[in-house]
N, C-alpha and C positions, 0 to 999 in steps of 0.2 A: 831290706836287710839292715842289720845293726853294725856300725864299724867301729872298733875300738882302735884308737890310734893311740901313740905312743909320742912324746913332745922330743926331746933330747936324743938327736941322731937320725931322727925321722921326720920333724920338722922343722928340726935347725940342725947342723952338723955341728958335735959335741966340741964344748968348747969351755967356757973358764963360768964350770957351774956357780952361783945357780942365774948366772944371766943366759941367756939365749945368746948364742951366735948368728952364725952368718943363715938366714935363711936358706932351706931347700926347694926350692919355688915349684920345681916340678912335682914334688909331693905333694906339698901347699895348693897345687891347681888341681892334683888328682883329688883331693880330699874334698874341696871343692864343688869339683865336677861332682862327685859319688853324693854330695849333696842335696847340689841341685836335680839330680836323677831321683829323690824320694826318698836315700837313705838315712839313716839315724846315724848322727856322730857321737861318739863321747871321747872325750879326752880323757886317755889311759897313763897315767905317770906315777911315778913315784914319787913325785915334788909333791909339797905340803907349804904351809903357812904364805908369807910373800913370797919364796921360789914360784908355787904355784900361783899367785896371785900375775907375776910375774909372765909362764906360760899362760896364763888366760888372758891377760893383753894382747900378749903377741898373736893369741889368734885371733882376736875381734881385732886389731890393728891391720891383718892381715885378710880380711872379711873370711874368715872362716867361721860357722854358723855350727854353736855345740848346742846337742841336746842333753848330755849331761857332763857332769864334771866326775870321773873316779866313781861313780856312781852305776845302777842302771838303770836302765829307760825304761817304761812301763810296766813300773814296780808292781801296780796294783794288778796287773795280770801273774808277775813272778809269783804275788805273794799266793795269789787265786790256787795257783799249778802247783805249785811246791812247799805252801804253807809258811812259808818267810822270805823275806829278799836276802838273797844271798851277798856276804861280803866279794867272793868271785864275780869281776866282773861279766855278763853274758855278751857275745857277738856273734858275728856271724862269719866276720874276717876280723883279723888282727893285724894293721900295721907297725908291724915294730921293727928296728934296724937289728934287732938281737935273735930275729926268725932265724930258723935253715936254711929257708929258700924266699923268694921274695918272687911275684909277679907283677910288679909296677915297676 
C-alpha cells in the first residue's frame, strides 16, 4: 500500500510554524512500522522551500524512510493508467490530524 502522511499535527503537534515541534512518537513509530511492513511512504504537506527542507530532516533525523516527497510513487505506472501523473497525490490511506476519524 501507499501511505501519504501529513508533517504538521501528525508528526509533530502543531506548533510555532514553520519549525517542527514537539514530536509525536507514536505516530512516528506507527509510520515506521507501516514501513518496514513493505509499505510506500510519502510525505504529504503543504510546506515548501526550507519549511519543507525543514520537515524532511525531521524525518530522516527521526529514521523515517520517504519514498517520495509531495509527489507520487511509481509515476511511470500513473502515467501508463491515466496518461499523466497527476498533481493529486494517490494513497491508499491518509494520515492527516485534519481527518474525521482516525484509526491509529
Amino acid at each position: 500500500m501507499v501511505i501519504a502522511v501529513d508533517f504538521d499535527g501528525t508528526l509533530v503537534e502543531n506548533g510555532v510554524y514553520p519549525y517542527a515541534s514537539k514530536p509525536i512518537i507514536k505516530n512516528i513509530e506507527y509510520v515506521k512500522k507501516l514501513k518496514k511492513e513493505g509499505h510506500k511512504v510519502i510525505l504529504w504537506t503543504c510546506r515548501e522551500k526550507e519549511s519543507l527542507e525543514h520537515a524532511i530532516k525531521f524525518c530522516n533525523d527521526y529514521g523515517i524512510e520517504l519514498d517520495a516527497i509531495n509527489e507520487n510513487v511509481d509515476i511511470e505506472d500513473k502515467i501508463r493508467d491515466f496518461g499523466y501523473n497527476s498533481r493529486k497525490v494517490y494513497a491508499d490511506i491518509y494520515l492527516d490530524d485534519k481527518s474525521i476519524s482516525t484509526c491509529w
